[in-house]
Structure formats: structure tokens, C-alpha cells
C-alpha positions in Angstrom: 8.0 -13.4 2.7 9.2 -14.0 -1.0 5.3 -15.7 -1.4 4.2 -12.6 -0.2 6.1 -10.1 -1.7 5.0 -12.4 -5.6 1.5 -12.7 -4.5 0.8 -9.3 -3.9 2.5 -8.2 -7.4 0.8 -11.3 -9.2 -2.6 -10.8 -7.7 -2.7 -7.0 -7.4 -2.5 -6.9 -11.3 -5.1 -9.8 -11.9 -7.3 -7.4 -9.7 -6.6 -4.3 -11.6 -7.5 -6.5 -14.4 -10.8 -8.1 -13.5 -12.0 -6.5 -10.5 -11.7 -6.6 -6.8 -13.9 -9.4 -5.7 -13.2 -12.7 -8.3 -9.3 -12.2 -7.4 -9.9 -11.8 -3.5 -12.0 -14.7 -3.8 -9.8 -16.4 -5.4 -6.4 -16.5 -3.0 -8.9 -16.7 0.2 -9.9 -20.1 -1.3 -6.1 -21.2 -2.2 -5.1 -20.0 1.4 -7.7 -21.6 3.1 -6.9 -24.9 1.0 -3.2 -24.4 1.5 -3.2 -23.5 5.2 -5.3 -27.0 5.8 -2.3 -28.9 3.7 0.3 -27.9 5.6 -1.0 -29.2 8.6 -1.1 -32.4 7.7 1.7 -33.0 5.0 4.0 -35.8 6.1 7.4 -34.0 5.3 9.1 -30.7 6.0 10.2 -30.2 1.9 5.8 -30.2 1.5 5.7 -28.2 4.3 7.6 -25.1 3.0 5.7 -25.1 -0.2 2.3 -25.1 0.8 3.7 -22.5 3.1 4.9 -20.4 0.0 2.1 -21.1 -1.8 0.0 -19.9 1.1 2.2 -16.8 1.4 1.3 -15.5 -2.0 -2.7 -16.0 -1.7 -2.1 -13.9 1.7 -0.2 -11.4 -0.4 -3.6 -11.2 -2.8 -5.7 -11.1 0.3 -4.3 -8.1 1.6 -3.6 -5.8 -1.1 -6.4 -6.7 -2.9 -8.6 -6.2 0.5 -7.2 -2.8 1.3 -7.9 -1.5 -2.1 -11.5 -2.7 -1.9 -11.7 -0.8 1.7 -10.3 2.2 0.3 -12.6 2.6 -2.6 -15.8 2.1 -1.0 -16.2 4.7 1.3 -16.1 8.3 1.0 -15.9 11.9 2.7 -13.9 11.0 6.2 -14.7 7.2 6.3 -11.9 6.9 3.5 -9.4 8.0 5.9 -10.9 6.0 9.2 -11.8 3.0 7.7 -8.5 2.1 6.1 -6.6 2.8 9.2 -9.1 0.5 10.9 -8.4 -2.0 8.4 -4.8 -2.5 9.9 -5.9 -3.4 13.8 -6.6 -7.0 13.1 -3.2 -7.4 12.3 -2.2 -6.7 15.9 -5.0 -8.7 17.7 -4.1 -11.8 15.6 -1.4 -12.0 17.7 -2.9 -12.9 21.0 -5.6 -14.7 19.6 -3.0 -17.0 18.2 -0.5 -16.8 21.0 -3.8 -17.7 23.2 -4.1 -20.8 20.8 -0.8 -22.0 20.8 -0.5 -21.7 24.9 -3.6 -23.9 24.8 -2.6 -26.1 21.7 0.8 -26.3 22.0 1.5 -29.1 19.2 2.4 -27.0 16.0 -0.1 -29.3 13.7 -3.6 -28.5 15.8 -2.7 -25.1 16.0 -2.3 -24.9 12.2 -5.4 -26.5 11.5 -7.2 -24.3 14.5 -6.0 -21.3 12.2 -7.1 -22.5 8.7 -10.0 -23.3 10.4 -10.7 -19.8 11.5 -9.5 -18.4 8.2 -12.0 -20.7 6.2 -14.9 -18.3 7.2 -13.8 -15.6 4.6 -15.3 -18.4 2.2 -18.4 -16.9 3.1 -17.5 -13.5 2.0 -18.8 -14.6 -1.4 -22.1 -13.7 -0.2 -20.9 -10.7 1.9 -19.0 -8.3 -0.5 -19.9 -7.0 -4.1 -17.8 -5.5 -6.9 -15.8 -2.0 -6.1 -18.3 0.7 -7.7 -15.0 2.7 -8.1 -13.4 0.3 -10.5 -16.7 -0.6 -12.3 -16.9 2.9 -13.2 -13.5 3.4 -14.1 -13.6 0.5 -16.8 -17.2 1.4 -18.2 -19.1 -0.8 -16.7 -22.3 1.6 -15.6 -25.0 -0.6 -15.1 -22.9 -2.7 -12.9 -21.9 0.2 -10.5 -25.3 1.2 -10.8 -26.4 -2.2 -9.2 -23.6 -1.6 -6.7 -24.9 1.2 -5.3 -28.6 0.4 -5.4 -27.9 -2.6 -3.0 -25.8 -0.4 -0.9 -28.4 2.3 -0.3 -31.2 -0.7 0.5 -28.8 -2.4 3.0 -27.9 1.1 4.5 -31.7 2.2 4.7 -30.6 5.8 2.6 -32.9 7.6 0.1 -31.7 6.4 -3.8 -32.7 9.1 -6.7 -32.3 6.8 -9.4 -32.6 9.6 -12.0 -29.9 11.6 -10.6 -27.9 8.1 -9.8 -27.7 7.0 -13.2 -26.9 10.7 -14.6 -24.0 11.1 -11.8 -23.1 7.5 -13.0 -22.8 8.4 -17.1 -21.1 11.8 -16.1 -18.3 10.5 -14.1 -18.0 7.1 -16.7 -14.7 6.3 -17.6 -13.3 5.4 -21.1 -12.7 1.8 -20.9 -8.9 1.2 -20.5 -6.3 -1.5 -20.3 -5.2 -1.3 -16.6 -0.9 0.1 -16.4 1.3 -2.3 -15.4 4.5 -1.0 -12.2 6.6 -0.4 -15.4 3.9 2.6 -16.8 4.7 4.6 -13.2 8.5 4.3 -13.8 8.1 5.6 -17.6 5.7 8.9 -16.5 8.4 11.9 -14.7 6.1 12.5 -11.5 4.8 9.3 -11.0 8.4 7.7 -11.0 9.8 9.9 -8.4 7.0 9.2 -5.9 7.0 5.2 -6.6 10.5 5.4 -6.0 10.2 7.6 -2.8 7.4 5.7 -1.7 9.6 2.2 -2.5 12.0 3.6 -0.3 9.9 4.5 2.6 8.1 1.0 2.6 12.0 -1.1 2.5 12.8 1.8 5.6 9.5 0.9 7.6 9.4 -2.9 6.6 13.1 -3.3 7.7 12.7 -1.6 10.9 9.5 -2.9 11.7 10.5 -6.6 11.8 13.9 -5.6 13.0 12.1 -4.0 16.4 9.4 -7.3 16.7 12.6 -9.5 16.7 14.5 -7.0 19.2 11.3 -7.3 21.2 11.8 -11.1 21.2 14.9 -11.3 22.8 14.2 -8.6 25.6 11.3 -11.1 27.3 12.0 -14.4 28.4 8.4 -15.8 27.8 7.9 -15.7 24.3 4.4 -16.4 24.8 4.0 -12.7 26.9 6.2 -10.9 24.2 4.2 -12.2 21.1 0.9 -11.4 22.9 2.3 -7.8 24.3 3.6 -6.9 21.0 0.3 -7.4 19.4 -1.8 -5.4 22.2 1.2 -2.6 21.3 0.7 -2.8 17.9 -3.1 -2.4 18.1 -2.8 0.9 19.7 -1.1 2.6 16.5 -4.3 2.0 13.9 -6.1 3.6 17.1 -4.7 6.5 17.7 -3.3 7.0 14.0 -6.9 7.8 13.4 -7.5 10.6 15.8 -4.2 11.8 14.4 -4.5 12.2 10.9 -7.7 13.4 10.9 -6.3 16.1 12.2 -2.9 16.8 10.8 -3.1 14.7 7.1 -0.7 12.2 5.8 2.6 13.6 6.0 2.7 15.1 9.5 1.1 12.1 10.6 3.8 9.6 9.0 6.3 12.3 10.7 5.0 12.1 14.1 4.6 8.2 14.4 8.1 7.9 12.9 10.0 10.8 15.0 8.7 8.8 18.0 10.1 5.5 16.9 13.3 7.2 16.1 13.2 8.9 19.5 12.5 5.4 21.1 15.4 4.5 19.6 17.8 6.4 20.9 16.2 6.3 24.5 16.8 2.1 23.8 20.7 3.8 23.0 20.8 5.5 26.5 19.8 3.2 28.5 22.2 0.8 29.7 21.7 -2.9 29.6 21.3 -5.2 32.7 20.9 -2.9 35.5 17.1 -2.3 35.4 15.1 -5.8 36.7 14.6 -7.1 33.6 15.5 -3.9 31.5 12.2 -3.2 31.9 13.3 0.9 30.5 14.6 -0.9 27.7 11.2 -2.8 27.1 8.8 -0.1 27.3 10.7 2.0 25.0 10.9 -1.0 22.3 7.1 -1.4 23.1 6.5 2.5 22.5 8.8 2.0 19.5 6.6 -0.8 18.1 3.7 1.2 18.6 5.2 4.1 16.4 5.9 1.3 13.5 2.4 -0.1 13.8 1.2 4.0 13.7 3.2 4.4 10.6 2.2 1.3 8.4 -1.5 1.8 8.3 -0.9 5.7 7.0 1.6 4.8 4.7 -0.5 2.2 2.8 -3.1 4.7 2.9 -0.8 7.6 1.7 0.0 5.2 -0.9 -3.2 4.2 -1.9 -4.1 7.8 -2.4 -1.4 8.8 -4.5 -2.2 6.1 -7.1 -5.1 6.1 -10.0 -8.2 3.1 -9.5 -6.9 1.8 -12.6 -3.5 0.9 -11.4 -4.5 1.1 -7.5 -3.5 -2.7 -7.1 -0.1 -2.5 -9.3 1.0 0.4 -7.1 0.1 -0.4 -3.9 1.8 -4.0 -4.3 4.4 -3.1 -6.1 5.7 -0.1 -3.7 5.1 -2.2 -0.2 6.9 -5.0 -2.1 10.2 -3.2 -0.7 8.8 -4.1 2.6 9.0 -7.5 2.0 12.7 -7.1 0.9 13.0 -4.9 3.4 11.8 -7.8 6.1 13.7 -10.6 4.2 17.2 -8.3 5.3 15.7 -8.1 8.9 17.5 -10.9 10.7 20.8 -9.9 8.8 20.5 -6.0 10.6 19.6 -8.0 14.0 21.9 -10.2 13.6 24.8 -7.1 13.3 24.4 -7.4 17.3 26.9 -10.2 17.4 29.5 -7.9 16.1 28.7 -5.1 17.8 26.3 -4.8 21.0 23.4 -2.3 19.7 24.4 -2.1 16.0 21.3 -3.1 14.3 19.2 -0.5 16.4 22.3 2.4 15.3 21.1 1.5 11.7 17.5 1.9 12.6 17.4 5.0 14.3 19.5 6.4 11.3 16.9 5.0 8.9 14.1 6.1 10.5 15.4 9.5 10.4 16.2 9.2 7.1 13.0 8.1 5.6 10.8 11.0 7.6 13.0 13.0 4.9 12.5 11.0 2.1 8.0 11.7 2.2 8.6 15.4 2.0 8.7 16.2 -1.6 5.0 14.2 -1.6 2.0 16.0 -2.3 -0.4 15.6 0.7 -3.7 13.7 0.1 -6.1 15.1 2.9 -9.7 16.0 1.4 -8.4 15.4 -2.0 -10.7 12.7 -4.2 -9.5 9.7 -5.3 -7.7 9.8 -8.2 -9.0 7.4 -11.2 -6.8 7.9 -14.1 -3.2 8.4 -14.7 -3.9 11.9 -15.4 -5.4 12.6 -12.6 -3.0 11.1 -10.2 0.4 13.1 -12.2 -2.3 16.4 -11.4 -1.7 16.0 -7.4 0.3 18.5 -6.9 1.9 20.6 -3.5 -0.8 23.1 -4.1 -2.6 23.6 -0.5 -6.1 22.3 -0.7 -7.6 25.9 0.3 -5.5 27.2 -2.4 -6.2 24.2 -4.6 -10.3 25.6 -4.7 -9.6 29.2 -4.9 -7.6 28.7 -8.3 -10.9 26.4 -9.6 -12.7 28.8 -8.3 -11.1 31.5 -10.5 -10.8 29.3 -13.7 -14.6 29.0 -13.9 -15.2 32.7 -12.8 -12.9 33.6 -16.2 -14.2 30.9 -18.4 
């Protein structure tokens, strides 16, 4: 976790810096290479830092990944597609927990997953530069090209006259890309990286806090691993049918009220007089499911709130409490020793807590990306109805 949390901060500024694609290329190659080392490295001292170093390229890979999803689609694909993005985190699980039932020595099934993790090499050829960030940093004809491909590949009619006019209207001054430090300086933008920091250490915390609790409820770890993914698929799922209809916000309320609620059901329930405590099991399960719900919209909420030019640096640096936040995990679960039921006390009071905490956020439903600082102070608590009717007026007057 402390590879992760330093190479999503470290890479997430190298790609506000120089683009999307050469970083993510970049720390796919170093985990690939790392992930094949520390199969076959002779001592355990090797073994934990090729594991670190394999921590931070995965760090890069998936904030640097998101951000690319999230900037290039439009209208409601931005809201689908980076809620999507989070359901191969939850089928991982059984492909691996199939692997390791089949494997079972620890050094074939590391090499069986740098082996599968080796193909991204080939998105080299697969992926281009974000047009989003191109634009942002002046780079026209390069966005230009961007799009052109995309419209061949995706068989849609390309006006290159009215392409390249949209293109020089909506060009950015080029601009040195903020570091976490310029959000903390600027009034608005510090109180929502600090509400949003909180939020992520909440749902990081309690996340990894449940998937351990879930460990110890099954006596196969096998089963629990693979059930716990399946679970955890089914939040990016139905997330999406949900937040297209409610927004961010409600969303994030609903998948974290029912985690809380799960909670407390856990609370109620008394231990070893159900077979199994199977109540207890499908409420953690249901619970899980909430958690897996709430992360996809909350790195979406958070993507949203910050500019392109600073996309990265935000987005890493606010989830980074999550990685704090799962680094203090085993401590809360370990409370249980003092007290039966402690750690999941602390949750449920947490959970409530943080649903609190994302009120004073502006939503981010049907709003556009915003690409400079600027813009992203500008989000405001207007309604979005009420949002156009005010432009509306401004240009009647003027």
C-alpha cells in the first residue's frame, strides 16, 4: 500500500505533465517487469521490494488509467464508462482465486499473473493521447489527429472545417500543470480536497476493514476471496443504473446508507447460533457490495470536481487517504480482540459520518468537465436547470 499510495502521487503528476499515454506506458512496463522478478527472486528481503516497486507502477496504472477513461468520452458515456472501469477489480478476484486453487505454489501463480498482465504492453498500439489534455496545453494539431482517428475507427461523419474551428475556439493557453499544494492555497478548492481526503480515508478504511471481516466469517478462503469479488462486481453494475438517475451525491448516499445499515444488521445479529452465521455473512456480503457501489462514484465525483490540468494531481492525491486509510485497516480489525465487534462500531459510525461529510459538494451531473482552475472554483450548488436559465439571462442582457 505505501507503493501505491507514492506511485499514484509520483505518476499522476508526471502525467499531468506530459500526457496520459507515455506515463501509463511507462509503469505498465515497470509492473510487468517487476511482477516477473518477484517470482523468481531467491530471498524474501528481494521479494518485498520488487513488490513495492511493483506497487507504485500499479499506483500509475490506475490513476493515470481512470483519468484517460474519463476524458475521452462524452454526454452520458462519461458517467457509464468510468463506473465500468471499476468491475475488473472485482472479477480479478476469481480469476486469480481460480488460479491459485489450480496453482497452488505461490511462485507459478505469480508468474501466471505477470503473465496475464504483460498484455497491456500491447496497448502501445491500442490507445492514443487524451484529446482533452492535448487541448488543454495547446497542442491543436495533435488533438486534431486524435479525433480524426477516432471518427475513422468509429465509422462517424468528420467536418474537418468545423473540427479544426471547434478545436482553435476551445484552445487552451499553454500552462504549467498545479501541483496538490495549488488546491490547498485556492479557498474553494481546499475545502473540497479536504472533504474529498476525508471521504476516501472513511471508504478506504472501511472497505478493507469489511474484506478482512469477510475473511474470517468463511472457513474456505478460497470461497470467501472468490464470493467477495462476485459481490463486489455487482456495485459498478448497479451504481450505473443508479446515478444515472439520481447524480453523484445521492448516489454516494444510497450505496453508503446501505453499508451503514449492513452494519448494524451485522450488530443485531448474534454470533454462533445461525449454521455458519450465514445472517451474519450475507449482510457483510451486502455491505461489501455497498463499498464496491461507493468507490467507483467517488473517483468519479472526484474526477469531476478537478480541472484536466491537475486531473491526475487531484485524483491521486485525494484517494491517497485511502491508502492511509487501508494501511490502518488491520489495526481497526484487530480492535476485535479487545472487544468482540468493535472495529465494525467504528465503521458503522464512520460510514455515517462521511455520507455527512459530501454534502457541502457541488453535484457534477450534466455539468462539462472542467479544464482550468477557474473553471473548476466556478462549480458551484447552483441546480443545473437553474445553472442555464441564469446563462440564459446574461446573454439575453448583454
Amino acid at each position: 500500500m505505501w507503493g501505491f499510495l507514492i506511485g499514484s502521487v509520483v505518476f499522476g503528476k508526471l502525467a499531468d505533465k506530459y500526457g496520459r499515454k507515455n506515463p501509463l506506458m511507462i509503469s505498465i512496463v515497470i509492473q510487468t517487469v517487476m511482477s516477473f522478478a518477484a517470482s523468481v527472486v531467491p530471498s524474501y528481503w528481494l521479494f518485498l521490494a520488487c513488490r513495492f516497486v511493483l506497487a507504485l507502477a500499479s499506483g500509475g496504472v490506475g490513476i493515470i488509467s481512470f483519468v484517460l477513461v474519463i476524458e475521452v468520452v462524452g454526454g452520458k458515456w462519461r458517467t457509464i464508462i468510468p463506473v465500468l472501469y471499476q468491475l475488473p477489480f472485482g472479477l480479478g478476484n476469481p480469476v486469480m482465486t481460480g488460479l491459485a486453487f489450480w496453482l497452488r505454489d505461490w511462485r507459478s501463480l505469480q508468474f501466471a499473473l505477470s503473465t496475464l498482465s504483460s498484455f497491456f504492453i500491447w496497448y502501445w498500439f491500442c490507445i492514443y493521447e487524451s484529446p482533452r489534455w492535448l487541448l488543454a496545453t495547446g497542442n491543436v494539431k495533435e488533438a486534431y489527429d486524435v479525433l480524426e482517428k477516432a471518427a475513422r475507427i468509429n465509422k462517424r461523419n468528420f467536418n474537418k472545417y468545423k473540427v479544426k474551428e471547434m478545436l482553435m475556439n476551445a484552445k487552451g493557453r499553454p500552462q504549467s500543470p498545479p501541483s496538490f499544494w495549488t488546491f490547498i492555497k485556492l479557498k474553494t478548492m481546499r475545502s473540497r480536497t479536504v472533504m474529498l481526503s476525508i471521504h476516501w480515508f472513511c471508504t478506504g478504511l472501511c472497505f478493507y476493514v469489511l474484506a478482512q471481516y469477510l475473511g474470517w466469517i468463511g472457513d474456505n478462503i478460497f470461497l470467501s476471496v472468490m464470493i467477495s469479488g462476485l459481490i463486489s462486481s455487482l456495485g459498478p453494475i448497479v451504481c450505473v443504473f443508479v446515478i444515472m438517475k439520481m447524480g453523484r451525491k445521492i448516489t454516494l448516499a444510497i450505496f453508503e446508507g446501505l453499508t451503514a445499515l449492513c452494519f448494524i444488521c451485522i450488530l443485531l445479529v448474534p454470533r454462533n447460533v445461525f449454521t455458519n452465521d450465514w445472517p451474519r455473512l450475507v449482510f457483510a456480503g451486502i455491505g461489501f457490495g455497498g463499498m464496491a457501489g461507493t468507490v467507483p462514484v467517488l473517483y468519479l465525483f472526484s474526477g469531476e470536481l478537478y480541472p484536466t490540468l491537475g486531473r491526475n494531481v487531484g485524483v491521486s492525491g485525494v484517494s491517497t487517504f485511502a491508502r492511509i486509510g487501508s494501511m490502518v485497516a488491520p489495526l481497526v480489525a484487530g480492535l476485535n480482540d479487545l472487544l468482540p465487534d468493535l472495529s465494525l462500531y467504528i465503521m458503522a459510525v464512520l460510514v455515517f459520518a462521511q455520507m455527512l461529510v459530501v454534502v457541502p459538494l457541488p453535484e457534477t451531473k450534466n455539468r462539462p468537465l472542467p479544464d482550468t482552475m477557474e473553471q473548476a472554483e466556478q462549480l458551484s450548488e447552483t441546480p443545473m436547470w437553474l445553472s442555464k436559465k441564469v446563462n440564459f439571462l446574461q446573454r439575453t442582457n448583454e
